[in-house]
LUMFIBA-544207 format. One record per residue (C-alpha): residue number from 1; residue in three letters; x, y, z. Coordinates in pm, whole numbers. Example, Ala and Ser with C-alpha at 12.3 -4.5 7.8 and 13.67 -1.06 7.14 Angstrom:
% LUMFIBA-544207
+-----+-----+--------+--------+--------+
|   k |   r |     xx |     yy |     zz |
+-----+-----+--------+--------+--------+
|   1 | ALA |   1230 |   -450 |    780 |
|   2 | SER |   1367 |   -106 |    714 |
+-----+-----+--------+--------+--------+
This chain:
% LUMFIBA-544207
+-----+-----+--------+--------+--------+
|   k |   r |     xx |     yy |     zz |
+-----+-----+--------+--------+--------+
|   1 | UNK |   3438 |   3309 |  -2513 |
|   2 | UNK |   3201 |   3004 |  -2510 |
|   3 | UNK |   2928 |   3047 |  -2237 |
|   4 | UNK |   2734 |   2742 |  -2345 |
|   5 | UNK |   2727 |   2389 |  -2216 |
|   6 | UNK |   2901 |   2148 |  -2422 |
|   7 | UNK |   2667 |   1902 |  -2626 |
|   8 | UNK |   2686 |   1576 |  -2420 |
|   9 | UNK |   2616 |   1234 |  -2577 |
|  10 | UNK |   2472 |   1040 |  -2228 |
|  11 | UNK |   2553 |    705 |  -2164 |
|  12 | UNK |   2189 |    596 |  -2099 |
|  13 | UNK |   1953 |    743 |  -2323 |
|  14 | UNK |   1674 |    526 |  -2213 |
|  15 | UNK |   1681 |    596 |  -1865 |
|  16 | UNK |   1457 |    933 |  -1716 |
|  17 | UNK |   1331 |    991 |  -1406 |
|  18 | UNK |   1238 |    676 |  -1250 |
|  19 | UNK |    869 |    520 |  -1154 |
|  20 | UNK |    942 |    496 |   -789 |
|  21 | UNK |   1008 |    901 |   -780 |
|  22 | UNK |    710 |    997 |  -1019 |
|  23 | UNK |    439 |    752 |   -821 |
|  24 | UNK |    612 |    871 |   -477 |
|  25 | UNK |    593 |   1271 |   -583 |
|  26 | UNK |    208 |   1148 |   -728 |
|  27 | UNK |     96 |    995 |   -390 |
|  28 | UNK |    273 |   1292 |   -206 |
|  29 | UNK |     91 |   1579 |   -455 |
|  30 | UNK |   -205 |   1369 |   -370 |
|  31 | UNK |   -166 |   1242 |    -14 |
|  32 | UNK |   -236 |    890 |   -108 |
|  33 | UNK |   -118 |    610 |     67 |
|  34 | UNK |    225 |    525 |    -67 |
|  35 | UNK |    219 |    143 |   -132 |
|  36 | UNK |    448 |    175 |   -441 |
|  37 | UNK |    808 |    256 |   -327 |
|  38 | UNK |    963 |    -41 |   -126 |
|  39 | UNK |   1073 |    110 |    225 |
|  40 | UNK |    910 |     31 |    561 |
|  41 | UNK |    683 |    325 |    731 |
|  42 | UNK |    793 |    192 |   1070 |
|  43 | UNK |   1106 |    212 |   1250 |
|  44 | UNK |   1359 |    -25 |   1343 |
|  45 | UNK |   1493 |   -222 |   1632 |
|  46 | UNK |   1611 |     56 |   1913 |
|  47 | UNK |   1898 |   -177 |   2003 |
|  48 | UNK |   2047 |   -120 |   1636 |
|  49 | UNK |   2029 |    263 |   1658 |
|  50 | UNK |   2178 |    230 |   2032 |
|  51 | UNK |   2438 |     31 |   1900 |
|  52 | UNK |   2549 |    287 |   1616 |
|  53 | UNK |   2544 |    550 |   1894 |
|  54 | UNK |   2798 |    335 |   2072 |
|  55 | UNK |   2991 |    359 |   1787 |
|  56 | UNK |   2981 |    722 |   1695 |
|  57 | UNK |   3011 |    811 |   2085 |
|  58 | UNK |   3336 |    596 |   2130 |
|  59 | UNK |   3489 |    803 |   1864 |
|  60 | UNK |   3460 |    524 |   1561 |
|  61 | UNK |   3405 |    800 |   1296 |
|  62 | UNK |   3679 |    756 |   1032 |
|  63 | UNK |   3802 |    540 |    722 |
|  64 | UNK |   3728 |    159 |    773 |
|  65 | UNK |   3914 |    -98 |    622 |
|  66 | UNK |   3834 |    -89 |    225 |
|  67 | UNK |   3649 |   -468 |    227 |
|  68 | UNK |   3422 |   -331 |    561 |
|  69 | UNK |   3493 |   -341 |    933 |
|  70 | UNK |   3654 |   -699 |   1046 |
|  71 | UNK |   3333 |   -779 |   1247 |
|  72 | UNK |   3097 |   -749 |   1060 |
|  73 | UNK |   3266 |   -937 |    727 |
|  74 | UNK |   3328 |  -1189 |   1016 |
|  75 | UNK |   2919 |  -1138 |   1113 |
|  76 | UNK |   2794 |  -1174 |    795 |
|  77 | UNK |   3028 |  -1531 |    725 |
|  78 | UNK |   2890 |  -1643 |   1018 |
|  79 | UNK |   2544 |  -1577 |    932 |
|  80 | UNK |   2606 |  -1742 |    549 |
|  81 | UNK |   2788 |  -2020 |    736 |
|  82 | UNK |   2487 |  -2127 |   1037 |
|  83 | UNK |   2194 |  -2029 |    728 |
|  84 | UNK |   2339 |  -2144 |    428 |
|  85 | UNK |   2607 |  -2414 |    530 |
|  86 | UNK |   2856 |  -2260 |    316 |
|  87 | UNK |   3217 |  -2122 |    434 |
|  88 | UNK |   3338 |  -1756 |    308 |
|  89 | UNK |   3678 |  -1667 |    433 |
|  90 | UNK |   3540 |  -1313 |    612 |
|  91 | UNK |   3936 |  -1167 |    519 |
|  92 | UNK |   3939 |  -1264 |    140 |
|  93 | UNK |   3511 |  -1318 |     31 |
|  94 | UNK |   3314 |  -1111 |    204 |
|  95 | UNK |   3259 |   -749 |    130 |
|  96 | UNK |   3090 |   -448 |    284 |
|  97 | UNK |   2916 |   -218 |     32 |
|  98 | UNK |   2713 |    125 |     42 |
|  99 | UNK |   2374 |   -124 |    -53 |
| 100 | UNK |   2304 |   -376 |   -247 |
| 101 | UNK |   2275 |   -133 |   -576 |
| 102 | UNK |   2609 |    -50 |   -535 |
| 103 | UNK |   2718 |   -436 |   -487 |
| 104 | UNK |   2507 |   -510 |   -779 |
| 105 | UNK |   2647 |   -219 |  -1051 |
| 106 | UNK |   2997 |   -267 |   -921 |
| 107 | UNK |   2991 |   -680 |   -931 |
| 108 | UNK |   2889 |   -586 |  -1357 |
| 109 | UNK |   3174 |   -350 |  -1344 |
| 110 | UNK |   3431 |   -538 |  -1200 |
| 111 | UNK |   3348 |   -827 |  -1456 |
| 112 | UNK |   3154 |   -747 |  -1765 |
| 113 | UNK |   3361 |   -602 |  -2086 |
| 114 | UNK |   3244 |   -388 |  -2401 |
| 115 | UNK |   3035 |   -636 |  -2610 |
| 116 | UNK |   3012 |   -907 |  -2300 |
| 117 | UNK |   2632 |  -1071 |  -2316 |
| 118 | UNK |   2447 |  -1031 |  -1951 |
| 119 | UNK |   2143 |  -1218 |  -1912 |
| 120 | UNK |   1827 |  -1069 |  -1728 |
| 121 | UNK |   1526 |  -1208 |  -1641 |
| 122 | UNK |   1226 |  -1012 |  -1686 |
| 123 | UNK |   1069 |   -867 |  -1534 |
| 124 | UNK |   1377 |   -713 |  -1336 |
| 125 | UNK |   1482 |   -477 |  -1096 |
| 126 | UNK |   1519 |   -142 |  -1282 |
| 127 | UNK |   1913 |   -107 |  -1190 |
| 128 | UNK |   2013 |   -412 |  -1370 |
| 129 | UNK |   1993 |   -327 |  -1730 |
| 130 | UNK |   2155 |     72 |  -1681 |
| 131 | UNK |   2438 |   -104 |  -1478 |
| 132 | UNK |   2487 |   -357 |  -1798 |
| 133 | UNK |   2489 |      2 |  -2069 |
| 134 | UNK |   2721 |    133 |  -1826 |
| 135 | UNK |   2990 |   -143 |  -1861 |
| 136 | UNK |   2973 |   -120 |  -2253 |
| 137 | UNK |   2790 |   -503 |  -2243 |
| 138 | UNK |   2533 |   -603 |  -2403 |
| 139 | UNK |   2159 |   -693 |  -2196 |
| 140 | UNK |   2002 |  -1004 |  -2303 |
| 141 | UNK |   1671 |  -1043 |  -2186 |
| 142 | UNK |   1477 |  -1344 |  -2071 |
| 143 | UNK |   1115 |  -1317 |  -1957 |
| 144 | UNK |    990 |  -1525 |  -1646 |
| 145 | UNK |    665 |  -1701 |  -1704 |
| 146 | UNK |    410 |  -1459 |  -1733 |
| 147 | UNK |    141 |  -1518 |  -1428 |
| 148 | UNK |    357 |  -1710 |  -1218 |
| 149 | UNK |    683 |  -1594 |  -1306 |
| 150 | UNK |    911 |  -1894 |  -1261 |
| 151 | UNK |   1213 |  -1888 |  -1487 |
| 152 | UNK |   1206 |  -2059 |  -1798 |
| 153 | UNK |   1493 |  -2269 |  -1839 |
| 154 | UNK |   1432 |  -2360 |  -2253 |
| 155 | UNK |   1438 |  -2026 |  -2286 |
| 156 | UNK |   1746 |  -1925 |  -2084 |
| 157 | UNK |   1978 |  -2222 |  -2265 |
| 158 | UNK |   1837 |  -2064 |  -2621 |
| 159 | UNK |   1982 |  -1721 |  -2466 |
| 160 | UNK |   2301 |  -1858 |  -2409 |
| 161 | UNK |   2602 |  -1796 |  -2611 |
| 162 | UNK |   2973 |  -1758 |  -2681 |
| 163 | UNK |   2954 |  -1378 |  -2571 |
| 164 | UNK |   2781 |  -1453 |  -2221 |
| 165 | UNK |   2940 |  -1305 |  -1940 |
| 166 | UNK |   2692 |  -1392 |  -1689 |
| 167 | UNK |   2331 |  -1439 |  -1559 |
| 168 | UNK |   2160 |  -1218 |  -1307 |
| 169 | UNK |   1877 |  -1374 |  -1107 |
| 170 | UNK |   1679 |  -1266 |   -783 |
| 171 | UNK |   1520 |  -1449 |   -569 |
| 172 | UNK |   1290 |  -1356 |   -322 |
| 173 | UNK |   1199 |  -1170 |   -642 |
| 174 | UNK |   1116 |   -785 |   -686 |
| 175 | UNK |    866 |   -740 |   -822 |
| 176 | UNK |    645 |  -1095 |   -842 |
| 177 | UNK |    727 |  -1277 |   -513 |
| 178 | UNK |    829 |  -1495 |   -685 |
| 179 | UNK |   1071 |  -1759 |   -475 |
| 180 | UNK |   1294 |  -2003 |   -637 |
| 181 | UNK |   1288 |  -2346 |   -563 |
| 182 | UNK |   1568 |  -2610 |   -500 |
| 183 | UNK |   1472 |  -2828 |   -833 |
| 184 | UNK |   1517 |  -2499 |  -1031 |
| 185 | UNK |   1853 |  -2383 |   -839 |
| 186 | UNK |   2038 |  -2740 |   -949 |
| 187 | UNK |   1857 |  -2701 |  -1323 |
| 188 | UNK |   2045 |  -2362 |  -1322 |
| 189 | UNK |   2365 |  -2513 |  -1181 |
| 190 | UNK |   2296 |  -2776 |  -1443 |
| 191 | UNK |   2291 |  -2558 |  -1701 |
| 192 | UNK |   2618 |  -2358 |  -1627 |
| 193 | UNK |   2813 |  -2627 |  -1539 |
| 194 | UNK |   2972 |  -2660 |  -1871 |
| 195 | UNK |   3037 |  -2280 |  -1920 |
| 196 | UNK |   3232 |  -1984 |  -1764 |
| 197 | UNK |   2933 |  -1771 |  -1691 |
| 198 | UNK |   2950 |  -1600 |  -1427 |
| 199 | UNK |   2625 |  -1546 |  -1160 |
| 200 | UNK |   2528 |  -1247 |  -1009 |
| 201 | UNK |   2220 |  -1337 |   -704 |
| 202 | UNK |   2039 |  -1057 |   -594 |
| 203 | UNK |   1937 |  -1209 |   -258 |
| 204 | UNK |   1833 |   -868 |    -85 |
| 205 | UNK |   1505 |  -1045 |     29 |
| 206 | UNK |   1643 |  -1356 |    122 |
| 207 | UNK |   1479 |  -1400 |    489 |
| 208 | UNK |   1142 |  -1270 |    380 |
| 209 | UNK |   1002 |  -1637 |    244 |
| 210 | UNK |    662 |  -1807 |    321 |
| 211 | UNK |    495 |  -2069 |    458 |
| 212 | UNK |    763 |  -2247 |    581 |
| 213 | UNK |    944 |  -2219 |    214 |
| 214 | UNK |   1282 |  -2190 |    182 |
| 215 | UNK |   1548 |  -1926 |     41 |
| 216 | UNK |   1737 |  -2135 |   -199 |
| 217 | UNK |   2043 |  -1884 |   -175 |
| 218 | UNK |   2321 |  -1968 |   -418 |
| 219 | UNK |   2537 |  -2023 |   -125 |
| 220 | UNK |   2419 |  -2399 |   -113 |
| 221 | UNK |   2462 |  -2544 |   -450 |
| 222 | UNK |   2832 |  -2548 |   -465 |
| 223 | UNK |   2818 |  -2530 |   -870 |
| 224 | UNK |   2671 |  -2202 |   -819 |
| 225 | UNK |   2872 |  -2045 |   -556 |
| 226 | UNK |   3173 |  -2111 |   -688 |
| 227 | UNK |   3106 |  -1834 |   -993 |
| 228 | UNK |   2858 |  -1634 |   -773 |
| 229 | UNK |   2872 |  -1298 |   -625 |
| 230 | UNK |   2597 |  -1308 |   -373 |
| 231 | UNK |   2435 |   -982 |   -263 |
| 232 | UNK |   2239 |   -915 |     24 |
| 233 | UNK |   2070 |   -630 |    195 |
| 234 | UNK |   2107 |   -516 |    576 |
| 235 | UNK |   1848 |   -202 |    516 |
| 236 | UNK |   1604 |   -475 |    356 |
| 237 | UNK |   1641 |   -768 |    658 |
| 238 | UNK |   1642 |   -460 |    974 |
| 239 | UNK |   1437 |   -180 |    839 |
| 240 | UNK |   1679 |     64 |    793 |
| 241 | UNK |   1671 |    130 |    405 |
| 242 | UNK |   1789 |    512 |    388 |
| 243 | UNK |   2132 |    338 |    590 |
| 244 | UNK |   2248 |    213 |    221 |
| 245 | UNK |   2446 |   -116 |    380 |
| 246 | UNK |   2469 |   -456 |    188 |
| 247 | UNK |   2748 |   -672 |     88 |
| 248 | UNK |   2884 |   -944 |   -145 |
| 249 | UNK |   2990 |  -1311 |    -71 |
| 250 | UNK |   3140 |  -1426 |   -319 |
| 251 | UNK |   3489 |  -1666 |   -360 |
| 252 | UNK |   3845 |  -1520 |   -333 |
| 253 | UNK |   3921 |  -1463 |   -657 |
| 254 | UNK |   3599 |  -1287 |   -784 |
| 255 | UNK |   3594 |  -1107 |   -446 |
| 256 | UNK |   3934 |   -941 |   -553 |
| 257 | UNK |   3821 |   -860 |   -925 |
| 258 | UNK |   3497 |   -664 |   -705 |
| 259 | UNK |   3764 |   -487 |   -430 |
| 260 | UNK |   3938 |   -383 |   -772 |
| 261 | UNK |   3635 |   -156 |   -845 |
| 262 | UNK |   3514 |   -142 |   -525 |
| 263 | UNK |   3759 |     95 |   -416 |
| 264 | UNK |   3746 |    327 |   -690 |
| 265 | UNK |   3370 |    388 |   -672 |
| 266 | UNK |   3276 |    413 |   -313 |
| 267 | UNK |   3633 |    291 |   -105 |
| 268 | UNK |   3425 |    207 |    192 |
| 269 | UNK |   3103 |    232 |    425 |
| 270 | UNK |   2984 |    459 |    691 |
| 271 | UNK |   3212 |    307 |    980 |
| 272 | UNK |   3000 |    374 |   1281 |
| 273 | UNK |   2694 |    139 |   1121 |
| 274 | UNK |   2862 |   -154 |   1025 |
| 275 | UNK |   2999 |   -163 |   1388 |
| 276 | UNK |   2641 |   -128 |   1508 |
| 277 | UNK |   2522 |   -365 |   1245 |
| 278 | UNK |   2822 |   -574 |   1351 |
| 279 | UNK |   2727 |   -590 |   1737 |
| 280 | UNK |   2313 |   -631 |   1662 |
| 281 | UNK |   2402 |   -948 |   1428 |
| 282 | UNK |   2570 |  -1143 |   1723 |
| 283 | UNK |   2182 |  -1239 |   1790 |
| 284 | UNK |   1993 |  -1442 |   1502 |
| 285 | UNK |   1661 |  -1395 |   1606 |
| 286 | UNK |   1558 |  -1073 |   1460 |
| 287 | UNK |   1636 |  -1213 |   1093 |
| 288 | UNK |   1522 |  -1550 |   1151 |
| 289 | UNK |   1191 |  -1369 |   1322 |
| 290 | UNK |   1156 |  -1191 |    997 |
| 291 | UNK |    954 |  -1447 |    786 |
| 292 | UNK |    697 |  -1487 |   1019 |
| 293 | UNK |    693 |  -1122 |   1140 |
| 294 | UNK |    643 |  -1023 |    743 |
| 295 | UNK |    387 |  -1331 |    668 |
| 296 | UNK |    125 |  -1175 |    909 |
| 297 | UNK |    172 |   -850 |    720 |
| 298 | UNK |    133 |  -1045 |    374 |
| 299 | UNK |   -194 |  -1216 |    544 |
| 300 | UNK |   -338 |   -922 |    641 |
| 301 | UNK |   -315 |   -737 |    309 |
| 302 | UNK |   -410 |  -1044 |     93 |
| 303 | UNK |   -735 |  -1115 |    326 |
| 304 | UNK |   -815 |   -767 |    283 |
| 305 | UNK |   -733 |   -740 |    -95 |
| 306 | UNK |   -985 |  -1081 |   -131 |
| 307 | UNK |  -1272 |   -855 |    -74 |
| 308 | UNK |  -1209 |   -642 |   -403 |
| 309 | UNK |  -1210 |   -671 |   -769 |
| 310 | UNK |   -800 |   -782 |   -816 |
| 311 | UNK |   -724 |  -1094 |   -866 |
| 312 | UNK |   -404 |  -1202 |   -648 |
| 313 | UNK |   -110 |  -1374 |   -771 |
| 314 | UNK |     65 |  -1575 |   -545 |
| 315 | UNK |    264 |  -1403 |   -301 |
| 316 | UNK |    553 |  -1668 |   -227 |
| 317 | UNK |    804 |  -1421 |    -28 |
| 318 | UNK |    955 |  -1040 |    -12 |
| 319 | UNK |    714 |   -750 |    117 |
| 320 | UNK |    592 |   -729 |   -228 |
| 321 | UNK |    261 |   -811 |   -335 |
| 322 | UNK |    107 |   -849 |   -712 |
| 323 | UNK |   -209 |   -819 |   -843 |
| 324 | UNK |   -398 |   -813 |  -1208 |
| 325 | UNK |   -612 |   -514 |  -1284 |
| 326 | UNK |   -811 |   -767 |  -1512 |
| 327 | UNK |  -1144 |   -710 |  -1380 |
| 328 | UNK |  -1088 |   -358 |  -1240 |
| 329 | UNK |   -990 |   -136 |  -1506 |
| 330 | UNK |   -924 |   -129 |  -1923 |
| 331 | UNK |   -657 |    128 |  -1828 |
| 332 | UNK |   -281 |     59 |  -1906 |
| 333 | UNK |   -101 |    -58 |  -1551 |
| 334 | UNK |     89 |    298 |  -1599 |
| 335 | UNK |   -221 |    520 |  -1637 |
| 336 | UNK |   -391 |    293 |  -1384 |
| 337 | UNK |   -152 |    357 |  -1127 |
| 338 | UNK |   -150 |    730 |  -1191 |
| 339 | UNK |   -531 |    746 |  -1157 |
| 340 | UNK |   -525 |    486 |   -861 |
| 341 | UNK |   -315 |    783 |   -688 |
| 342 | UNK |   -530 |   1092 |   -792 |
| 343 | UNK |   -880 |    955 |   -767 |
| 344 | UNK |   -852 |    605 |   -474 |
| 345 | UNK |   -548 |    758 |   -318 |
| 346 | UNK |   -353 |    453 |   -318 |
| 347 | UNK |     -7 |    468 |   -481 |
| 348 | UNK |     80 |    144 |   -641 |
| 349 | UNK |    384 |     72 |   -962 |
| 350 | UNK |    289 |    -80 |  -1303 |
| 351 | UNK |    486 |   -421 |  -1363 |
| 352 | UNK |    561 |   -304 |  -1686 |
| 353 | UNK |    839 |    -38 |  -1530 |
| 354 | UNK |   1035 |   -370 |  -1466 |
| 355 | UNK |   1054 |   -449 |  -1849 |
| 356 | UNK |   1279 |   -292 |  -2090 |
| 357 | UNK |    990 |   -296 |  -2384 |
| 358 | UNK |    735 |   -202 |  -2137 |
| 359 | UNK |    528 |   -546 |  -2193 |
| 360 | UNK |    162 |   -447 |  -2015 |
| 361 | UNK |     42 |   -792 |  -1864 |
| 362 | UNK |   -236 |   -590 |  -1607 |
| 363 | UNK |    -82 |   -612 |  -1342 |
| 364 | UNK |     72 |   -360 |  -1052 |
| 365 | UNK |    272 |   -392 |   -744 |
| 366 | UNK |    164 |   -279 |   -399 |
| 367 | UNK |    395 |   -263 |   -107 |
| 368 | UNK |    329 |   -437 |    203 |
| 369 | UNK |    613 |   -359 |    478 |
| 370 | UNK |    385 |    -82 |    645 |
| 371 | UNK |    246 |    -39 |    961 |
| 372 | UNK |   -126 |   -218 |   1028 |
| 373 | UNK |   -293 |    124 |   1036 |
| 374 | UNK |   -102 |    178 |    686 |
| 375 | UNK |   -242 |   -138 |    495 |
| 376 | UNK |   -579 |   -103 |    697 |
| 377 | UNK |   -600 |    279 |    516 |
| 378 | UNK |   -516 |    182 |    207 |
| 379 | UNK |   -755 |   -149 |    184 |
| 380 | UNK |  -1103 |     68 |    333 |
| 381 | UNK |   -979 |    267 |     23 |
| 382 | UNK |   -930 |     19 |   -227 |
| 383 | UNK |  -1256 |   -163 |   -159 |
| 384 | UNK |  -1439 |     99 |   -270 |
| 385 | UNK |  -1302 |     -5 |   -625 |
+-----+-----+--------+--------+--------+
């Protein structure tokens, strides 16, 4: 009798173990201060936690509705609607998923076929391109600008073709800052006006924006948000990252195409925090608070970073913040962030983890959404560079 495992032939043979979990287990071996992974050190609003104790106390423990609790879709439209100007039916567009990876992989799923083109632009989140293998299409990528990564829109019309499916962009981008502007936004709407391809907007950042910029969500160019799923993050707007909620905007019929898969991956989302989620939206101020209450962070860290060797690049919105290695090191970014964490004690990731060819442009990401006694550690140690 065969004891054995059978031989398996994986789906993604490019994908390992990824940077966040080897620089995390790095600064933890080496009790650095974690600026790579992107999760807050401090804890949320009490109101929201009170509010999912409501829930779970008054006995609202079981199965929600597939598309997420009535409230909250109606919360969220609400929200798009007062922010964004634009109207999603909360019954038919709007739907509640376990984070905004899971909105992302299962928007590809619900939409992309064997052979299908997908359009990144690089440097990307590192979900994107698995969750294209996954649904047999094929990735297609586009680099942003190196330096100030803006998008490159020659570049992105030579990238189109016959076999595009669709385009996935993010703005507030991860990892660069990068925000897009309004002039770019109707370029893009421009450029897919004459085609079916479909738009997937990672928006998870979308109220973390600077000095008095604006998100340009795909929610106001009508062009766009008619053939957009729009994703969003509540763990990245109220601090609670490990709570895995997010959702997708997007109209009637692509909403249905998503439910389609939706259902068969996750079915639904922990019911007692999208009621408390539900009750703590019904007051704007903590996300409209949120620029200015991440902006002082930003400040702090860039003023402090100005007295050492990086060089900044701009920091435009997110909690993210670049820099280039330049004049510091002649190390790769990758074996420059491992010796940042063993010998400074200051986790940081290499850009290059965000390209699928590993291009090395020297420069790193830190993390920013930590406590002032966080960012003040980690700066006395990086001066010393």
């Amino acid at each position: 009798m065969m004891t054995s495992t059978p031989t398996l032939h994986t789906k993604l043979p490019k994908v390992g173990t990824t940077i966040f979990t080897v620089m995390s287990a790095l600064a933890t071996e080496h009790k650095a201060v974690n600026l790579g992974q992107g999760f807050p050190d401090f804890n949320c609003d009490p109101r929201l936690v009170e509010g999912v104790t409501s829930a779970m106390t008054q006995g609202l423990n079981q199965y929600p509705p597939m598309t997420g609790v009535p409230a909250l879709r109606e919360a969220v439209a609400a929200k798009v609607q007062a922010v964004y100007a634009r109207h999603y039916d909360p019954a038919t567009e709007i739907t509640i998923t376990a984070g905004a990876t899971q909105a992302i992989i299962t928007a590809i799923l619900a939409v992309v076929h064997p052979g299908d083109e997908v359009i990144v632009l690089e440097p990307c989140y590192d979900s994107y391109i698995p969750n294209i293998e996954l649904a047999g299409g094929v990735t297609v990528p586009v680099p942003l600008t190196p330096g100030s990564f803006r998008p490159d829109f020659d570049k992105i019309a030579a990238a189109i073709t016959p076999k595009t499916r669709a385009i996935l962009i993010n703005s507030p981008h991860n990892p660069s800052g990068m925000v897009w502007t309004a002039q770019e936004m109707l370029r893009l709407q421009d450029l897919l006006a004459p085609t079916d391809i479909l738009l997937i907007s990672d928006e998870v950042y979308e109220h973390m924006v600077f000095d008095g910029v604006q998100h340009e969500s795909a929610a106001r160019y009508p062009g766009l948000a008619a053939r957009a799923f729009i994703v969003s993050s509540f763990g990245k707007t109220y601090h609670v990252t490990g709570w895995k909620v997010g959702y997708v905007a997007a109209p009637a019929p692509l909403s249905a195409e998503f439910r389609k898969v939706h259902q068969f991956n996750v079915f639904t989302v922990n019911t007692p925090v999208q009621h408390g989620l539900a009750a703590y939206m019904a007051d704007p101020e903590p996300y409209l608070a949120l620029p200015a209450f991440y902006q002082r962070k930003r400040d702090l860290f860039r003023a402090g970073l100005a007295h050492t060797k990086f060089r900044l690049l701009p920091g435009e919105g997110t909690y993210l913040q670049c820099v280039d290695i330049s004049d510091v090191s002649d190390l790769s970014e990758a074996e420059f962030c491992q010796w940042l964490t063993r010998e400074v004690g200051v986790a940081a990731i290499p850009l290059s983890a965000f390209y699928g060819d590993g291009f090395d442009q020297r420069v790193v990401r830190f993390c920013f959404a930590k406590k002032d006694e966080t960012l003040n550690a980690a700066l006395e140690r990086l001066a010393r560079l």
